[in-house]
ROMIRO-39668 format. One line per 8 residues: number of its first residue (from 1); their letters; for each residue x, y, z of C-alpha. Coordinates in nm, 4 decimals. Layout:
N
NUM = a = X/Y/Z | ...
This chain:
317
1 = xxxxxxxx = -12.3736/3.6231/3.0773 | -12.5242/3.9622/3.2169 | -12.8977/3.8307/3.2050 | -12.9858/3.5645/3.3814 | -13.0703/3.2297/3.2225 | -13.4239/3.0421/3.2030 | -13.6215/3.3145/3.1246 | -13.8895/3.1040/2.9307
9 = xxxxxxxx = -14.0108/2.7643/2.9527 | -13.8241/2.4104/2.9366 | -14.0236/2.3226/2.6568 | -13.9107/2.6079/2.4332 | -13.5401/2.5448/2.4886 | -13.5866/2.1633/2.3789 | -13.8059/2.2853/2.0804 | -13.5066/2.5053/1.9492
17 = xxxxxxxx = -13.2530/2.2290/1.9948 | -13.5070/2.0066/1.7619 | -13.5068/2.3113/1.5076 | -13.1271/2.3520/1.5101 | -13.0836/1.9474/1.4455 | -13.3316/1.9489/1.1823 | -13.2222/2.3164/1.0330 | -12.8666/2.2108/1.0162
25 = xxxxxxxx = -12.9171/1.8950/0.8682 | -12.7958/1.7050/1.2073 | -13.1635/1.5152/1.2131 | -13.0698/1.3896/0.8426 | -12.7294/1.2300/0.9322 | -12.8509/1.1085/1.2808 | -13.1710/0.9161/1.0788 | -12.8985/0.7372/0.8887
33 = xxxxxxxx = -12.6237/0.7255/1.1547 | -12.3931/0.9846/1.1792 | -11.9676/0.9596/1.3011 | -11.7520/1.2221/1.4076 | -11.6331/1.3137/1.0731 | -12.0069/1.3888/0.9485 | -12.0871/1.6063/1.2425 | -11.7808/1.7769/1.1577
41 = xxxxxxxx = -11.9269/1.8972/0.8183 | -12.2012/2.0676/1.0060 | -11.9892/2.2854/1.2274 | -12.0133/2.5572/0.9922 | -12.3828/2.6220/1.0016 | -12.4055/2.5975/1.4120 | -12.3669/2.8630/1.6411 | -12.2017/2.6013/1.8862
49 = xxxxxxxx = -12.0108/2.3243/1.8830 | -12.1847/2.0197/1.7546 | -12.0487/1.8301/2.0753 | -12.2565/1.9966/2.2527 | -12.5491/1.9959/2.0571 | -12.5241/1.6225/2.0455 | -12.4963/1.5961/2.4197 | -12.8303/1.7699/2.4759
57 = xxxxxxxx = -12.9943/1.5719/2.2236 | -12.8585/1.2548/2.4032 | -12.9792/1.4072/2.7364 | -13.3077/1.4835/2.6078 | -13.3494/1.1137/2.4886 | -13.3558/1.2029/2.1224 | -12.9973/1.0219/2.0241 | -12.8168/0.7804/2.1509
65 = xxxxxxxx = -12.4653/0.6511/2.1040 | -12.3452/0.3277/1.8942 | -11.9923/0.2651/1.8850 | -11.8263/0.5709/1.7468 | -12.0790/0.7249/1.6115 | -12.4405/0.8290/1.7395 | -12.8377/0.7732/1.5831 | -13.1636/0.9500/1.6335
73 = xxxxxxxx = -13.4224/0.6905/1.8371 | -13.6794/0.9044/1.8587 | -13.9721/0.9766/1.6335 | -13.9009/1.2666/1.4434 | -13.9441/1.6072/1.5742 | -14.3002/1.7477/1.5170 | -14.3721/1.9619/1.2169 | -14.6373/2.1873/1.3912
81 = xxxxxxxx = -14.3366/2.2651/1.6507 | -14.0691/2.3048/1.3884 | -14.3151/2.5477/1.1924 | -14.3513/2.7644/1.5287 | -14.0059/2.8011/1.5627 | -13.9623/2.9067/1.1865 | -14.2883/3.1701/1.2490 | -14.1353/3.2597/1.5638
89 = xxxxxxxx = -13.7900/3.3485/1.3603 | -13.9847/3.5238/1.0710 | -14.1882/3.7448/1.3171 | -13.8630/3.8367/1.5801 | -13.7597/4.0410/1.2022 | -14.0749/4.2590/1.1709 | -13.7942/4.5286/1.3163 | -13.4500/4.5018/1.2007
97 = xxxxxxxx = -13.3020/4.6815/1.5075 | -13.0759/4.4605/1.7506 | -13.1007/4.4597/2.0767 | -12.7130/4.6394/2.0742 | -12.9139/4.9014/1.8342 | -13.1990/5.0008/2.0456 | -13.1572/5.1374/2.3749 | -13.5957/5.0961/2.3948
105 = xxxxxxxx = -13.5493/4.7194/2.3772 | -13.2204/4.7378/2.5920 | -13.3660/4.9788/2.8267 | -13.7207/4.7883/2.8762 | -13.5392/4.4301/2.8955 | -13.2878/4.5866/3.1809 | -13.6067/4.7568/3.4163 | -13.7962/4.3761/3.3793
113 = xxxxxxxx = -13.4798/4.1829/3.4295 | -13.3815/4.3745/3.7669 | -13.7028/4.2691/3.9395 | -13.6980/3.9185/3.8202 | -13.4139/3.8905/3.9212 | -13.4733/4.0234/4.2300 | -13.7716/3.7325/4.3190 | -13.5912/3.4394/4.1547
121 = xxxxxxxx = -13.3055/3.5059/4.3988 | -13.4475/3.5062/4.6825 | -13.4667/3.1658/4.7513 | -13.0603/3.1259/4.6298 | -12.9861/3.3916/4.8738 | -13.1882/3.2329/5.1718 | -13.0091/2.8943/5.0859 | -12.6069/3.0646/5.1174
129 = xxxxxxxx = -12.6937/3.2026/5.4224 | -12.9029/2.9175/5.5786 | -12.6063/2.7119/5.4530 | -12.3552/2.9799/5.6482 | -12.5144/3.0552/5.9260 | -12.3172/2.9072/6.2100 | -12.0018/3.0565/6.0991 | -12.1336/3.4212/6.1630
137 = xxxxxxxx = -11.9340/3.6375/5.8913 | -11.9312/3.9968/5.9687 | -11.7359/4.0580/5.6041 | -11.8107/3.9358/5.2840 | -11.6541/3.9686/4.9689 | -11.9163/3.8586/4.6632 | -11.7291/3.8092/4.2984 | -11.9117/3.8739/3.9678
145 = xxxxxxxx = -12.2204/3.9909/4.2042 | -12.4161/4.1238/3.8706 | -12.7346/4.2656/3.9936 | -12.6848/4.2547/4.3590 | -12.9526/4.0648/4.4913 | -12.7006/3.9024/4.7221 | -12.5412/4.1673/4.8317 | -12.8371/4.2908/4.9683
153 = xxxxxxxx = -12.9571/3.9948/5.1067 | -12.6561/3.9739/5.3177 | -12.6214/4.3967/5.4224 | -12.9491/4.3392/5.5156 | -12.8495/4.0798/5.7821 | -12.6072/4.3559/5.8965 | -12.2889/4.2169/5.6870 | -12.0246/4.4332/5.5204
161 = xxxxxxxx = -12.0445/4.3722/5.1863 | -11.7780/4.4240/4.8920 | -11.9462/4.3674/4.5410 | -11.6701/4.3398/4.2500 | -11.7933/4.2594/3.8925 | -11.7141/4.4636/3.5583 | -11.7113/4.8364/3.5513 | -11.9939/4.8209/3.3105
169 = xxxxxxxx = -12.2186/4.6262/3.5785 | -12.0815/4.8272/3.8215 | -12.2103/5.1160/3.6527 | -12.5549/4.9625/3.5759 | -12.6388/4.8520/3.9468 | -12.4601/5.1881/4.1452 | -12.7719/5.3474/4.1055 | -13.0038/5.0772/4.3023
177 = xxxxxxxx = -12.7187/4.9264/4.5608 | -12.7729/5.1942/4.7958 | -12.6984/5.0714/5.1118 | -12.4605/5.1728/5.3959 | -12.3055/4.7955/5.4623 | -12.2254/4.7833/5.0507 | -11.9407/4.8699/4.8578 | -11.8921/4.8131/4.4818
185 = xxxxxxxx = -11.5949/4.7411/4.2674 | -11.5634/4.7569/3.9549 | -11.2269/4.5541/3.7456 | -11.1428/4.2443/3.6101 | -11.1572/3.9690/3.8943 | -10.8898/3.8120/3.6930 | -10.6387/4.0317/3.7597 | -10.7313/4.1929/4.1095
193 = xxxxxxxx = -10.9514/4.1841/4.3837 | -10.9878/4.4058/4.6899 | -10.8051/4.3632/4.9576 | -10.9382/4.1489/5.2603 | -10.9204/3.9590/5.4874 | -11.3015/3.8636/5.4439 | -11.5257/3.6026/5.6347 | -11.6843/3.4464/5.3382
201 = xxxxxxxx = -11.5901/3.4742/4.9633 | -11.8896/3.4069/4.7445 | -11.8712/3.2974/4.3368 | -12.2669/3.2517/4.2386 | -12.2923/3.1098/3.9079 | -12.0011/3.2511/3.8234 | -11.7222/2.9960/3.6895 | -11.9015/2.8853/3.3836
209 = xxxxxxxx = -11.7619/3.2226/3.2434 | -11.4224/3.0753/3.2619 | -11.1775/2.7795/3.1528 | -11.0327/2.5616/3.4204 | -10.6824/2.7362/3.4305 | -10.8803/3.0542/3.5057 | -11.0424/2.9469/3.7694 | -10.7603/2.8329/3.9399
217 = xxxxxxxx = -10.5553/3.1725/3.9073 | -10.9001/3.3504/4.0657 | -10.9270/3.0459/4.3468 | -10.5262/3.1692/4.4350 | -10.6063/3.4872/4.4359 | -10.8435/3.4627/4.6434 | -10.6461/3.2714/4.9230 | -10.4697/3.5997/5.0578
225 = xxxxxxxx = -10.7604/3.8045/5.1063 | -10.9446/3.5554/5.2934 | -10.9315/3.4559/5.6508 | -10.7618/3.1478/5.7615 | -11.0704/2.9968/5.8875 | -11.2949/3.1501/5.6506 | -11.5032/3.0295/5.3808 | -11.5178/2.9944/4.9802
233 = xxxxxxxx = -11.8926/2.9282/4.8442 | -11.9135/2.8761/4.5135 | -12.2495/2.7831/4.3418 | -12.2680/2.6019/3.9932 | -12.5049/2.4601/3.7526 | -12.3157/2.1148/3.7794 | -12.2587/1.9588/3.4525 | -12.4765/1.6669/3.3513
241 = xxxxxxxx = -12.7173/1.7020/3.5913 | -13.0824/1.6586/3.4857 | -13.2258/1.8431/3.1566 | -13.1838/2.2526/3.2186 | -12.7851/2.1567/3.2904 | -12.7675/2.0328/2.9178 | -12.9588/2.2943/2.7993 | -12.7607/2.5552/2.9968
249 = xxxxxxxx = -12.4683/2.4428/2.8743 | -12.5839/2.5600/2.5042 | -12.6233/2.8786/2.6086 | -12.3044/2.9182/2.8077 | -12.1138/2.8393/2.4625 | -12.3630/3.0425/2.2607 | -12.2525/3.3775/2.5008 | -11.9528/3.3452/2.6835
257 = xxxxxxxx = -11.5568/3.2235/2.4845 | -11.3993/2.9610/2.6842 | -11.6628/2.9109/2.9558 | -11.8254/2.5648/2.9981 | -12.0200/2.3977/3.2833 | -11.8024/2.2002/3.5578 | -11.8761/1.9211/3.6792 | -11.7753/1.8260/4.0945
265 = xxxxxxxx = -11.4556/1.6491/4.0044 | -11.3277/1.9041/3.7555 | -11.4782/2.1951/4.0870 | -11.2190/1.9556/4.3332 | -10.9183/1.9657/4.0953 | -10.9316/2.2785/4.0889 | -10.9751/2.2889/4.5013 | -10.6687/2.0569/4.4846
273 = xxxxxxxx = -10.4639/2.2975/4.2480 | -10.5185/2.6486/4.4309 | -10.4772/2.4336/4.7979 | -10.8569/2.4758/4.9014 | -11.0177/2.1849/5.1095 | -11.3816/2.1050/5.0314 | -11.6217/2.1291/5.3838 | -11.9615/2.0999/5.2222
281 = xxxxxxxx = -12.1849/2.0174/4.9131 | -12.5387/2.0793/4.8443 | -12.7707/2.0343/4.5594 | -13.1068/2.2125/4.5530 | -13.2761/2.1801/4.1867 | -13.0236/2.2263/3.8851 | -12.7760/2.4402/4.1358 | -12.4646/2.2759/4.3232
289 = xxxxxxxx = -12.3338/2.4810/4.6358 | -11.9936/2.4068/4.7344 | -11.8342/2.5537/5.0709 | -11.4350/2.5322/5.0646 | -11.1870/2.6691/5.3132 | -10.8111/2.7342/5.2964 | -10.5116/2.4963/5.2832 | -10.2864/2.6771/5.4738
297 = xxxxxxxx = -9.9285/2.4875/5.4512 | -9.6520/2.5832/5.7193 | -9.2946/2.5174/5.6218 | -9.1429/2.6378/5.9333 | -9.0901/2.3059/6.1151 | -8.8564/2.2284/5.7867 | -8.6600/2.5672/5.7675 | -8.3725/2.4146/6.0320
305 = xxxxxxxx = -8.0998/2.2494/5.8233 | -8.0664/1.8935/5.9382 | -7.8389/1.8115/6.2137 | -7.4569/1.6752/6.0612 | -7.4364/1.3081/6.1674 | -7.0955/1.2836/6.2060 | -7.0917/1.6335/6.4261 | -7.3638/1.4595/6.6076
313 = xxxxx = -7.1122/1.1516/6.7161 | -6.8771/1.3632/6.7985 | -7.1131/1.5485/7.0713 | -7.1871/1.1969/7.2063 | -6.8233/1.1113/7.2505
C-alpha cells in the first residue's frame, strides 16, 4: 500500500461498506437470510471477497450470524447516505483521467501525502523509540520504510540508519532523506536484505502486504543480520480489534494480493516458525507493537558421539 491508510473519516468508510451491501445486492439476501452458497453468487460484482465484507458488517453491528448462515439486524441503511455515495461516484467521473493517467493528480496527491505523513507519524515514531530506549541501538535496519518518517526520527537521535523498501520508493523518497546517519536500499525484502549485524530491525505496518509463509521466509532472513541480543519490532494493525481494524482489512484486500491483517497468535506462530522469542507487546489505538529477539540454538554440546557402553566397562575393569 504506498499511501497511507485513513485518510478520511470513520464515518465515510462505514457509509461505503453500506453502499457496497446494498449495491451488490448483499442487503437483499441478508433481509431474508443469506448462507454461504448465496454470498457466493455475489462474488462477482465485489471488489473483495464477500468474507470480508461480511465480517465488517458483523463488526459494525449491521449482521449477525445464525447457524450457518448470517441476517441483517439493523434498520436499513439510510437513503440520504446511500444517495451521497452514488453523487459522490457520479461526480469523481466529471474527468475520465485515472490517477495512473495523470501525473497532476499523482503529483499533487504525492507533495500532500509526504507531509501528512510526516505529522501522523510522529507520535508512532516517539512510541518505537520510547518503547526501545533502554536497549540503546547505535544501528538500525528499517524494512519497507516507505516515506521515511522513521528513519529520520531515529538519525535524528544520532542512529545509523539503513532504509530498504522497493526501488520505486526508493526513488520517490532519495530526494528528501538527506541525512548523513541514512542509507537507502532499494530490492525486494523477500529475497535480500543488507547485510548487518544491526541493533534493532524494524517492520512498521508492514506484514499485512504478505501471506503467512512470507513472513516467515523475511522473519529468517532476518535472523543473520541481526545481533544476538538485538531486537525485532514489528508494528501491526491487529486483526479484529475495534472498528478501523475491520475496515482496514477491506482495503488491504482491495490493494495488496495475498496480504491480510494478523492477528497475535497467527504474529507468534510465525515467531515460533523462524525461532524468534516474543519480549514485549503494546497496543496504543488500532496499532499492536511487538518486540521479538533471537532464538539462538547451540548444537555443540550434542556434536560428541556418545560414549560405547561396552568400551566404557571395559575402562572400568
Amino acid at each position: 500500500m504506498t499511501l497511507e491508510w485513513a485518510l478520511l473519516d470513520q464515518e465515510f468508510y462505514i457509509q461505503a461498506v453500506l453502499y457496497a451491501a446494498v449495491n451488490s445486492g448483499m442487503y437483499a439476501q441478508l433481509v431474508q437470510g443469506a448462507s454461504k452458497k448465496d454470498l457466493d453468487t455475489l462474488q462477482g460484482v465485489l471488489g473483495v471477497p464477500w468474507q470480508i465484507l461480511i465480517e465488517a458488517l458483523v463488526d459494525l453491528g449491521y449482521v449477525e450470524q445464525e447457524g450457518t448462515g448470517w441476517r441483517w439486524n439493523a434498520e436499513p441503511p439510510a437513503a440520504r447516505s446511500l444517495h451521497g455515495m452514488d453523487i459522490m461516484r457520479r461526480w469523481l467521473n466529471i474527468s475520465h483521467s485515472s490517477q495512473d493517467e495523470s501525473p497532476c493528480l499523482s503529483g499533487a496527491i504525492q507533495s500532500s501525502e509526504e507531509e501528512r505523513l510526516r505529522e501522523s507519524s510522529r507520535q508512532l515514531n516517539q512510541w518505537i523509540l520510547d518503547t526501545l530506549s533502554c536497549s540503546k541501538p547505535r544501528t538500525w535496519l528499517d524494512v519497507g520504510g516507505a516515506s521515511g518518517t522513521l528513519a529520520l526520527a531515529l538519525a535524528d537521535q544520532g542512529i545509523e540508519v539503513t532504509m530498504i523498501d522497493t526501488p520505486d520508493t526508493i526513488d520517490k523518497v532519495s530526494g528528501i532523506l538527506h541525512h548523513p546517519f541514512v542509507k537507502l536500499v532499494g530490492g525486494d525484502i523477500r529475497s535480500q536484505l543488507p547485510k548487518g549485524p544491526f541493533d534493532v530491525v524494524s517492520l512498521v505496518r508492514l506484514i499485512e502486504n504478505f501471506p503467512v509463509e512470507t513472513m516467515v521466509a523475511i522473519f529468517k532472513k532476518i535472523k543473520p543480520q541481526i545481533h544476538p541480543q538485538g531486537r525485532l519490532v514489528v508494528v501491526i494493525t491487529e486483526k479484529k480489534v475495534g472498528t478501523l481494524a475491520s475496515l482496514f482489512s477491506l482495503e488491504v484486500h482491495m490493494t495488496v494480493t495475498n496480504g491480510h491483517l494478523y492477528s497475535l497468535r497467527e504474529l507468534k506462530v510465525i515467531a515460533v516458525k523462524s525461532h524468534w522469542k516474543i519480549l514485549h507487546i503494546s497496543q496504543r489505538g488500532h496499532l499492536t507493537m511487538v518486540v521479538l529477539q533471537p532464538l539462538r540454538t547451540s548444537l555443540k554440546r550434542y556434536s560428541k558421539p556418545l560414549p560405547n557402553p561396552v568400551a566404557k566397562l571395559a575402562q572400568l575393569l
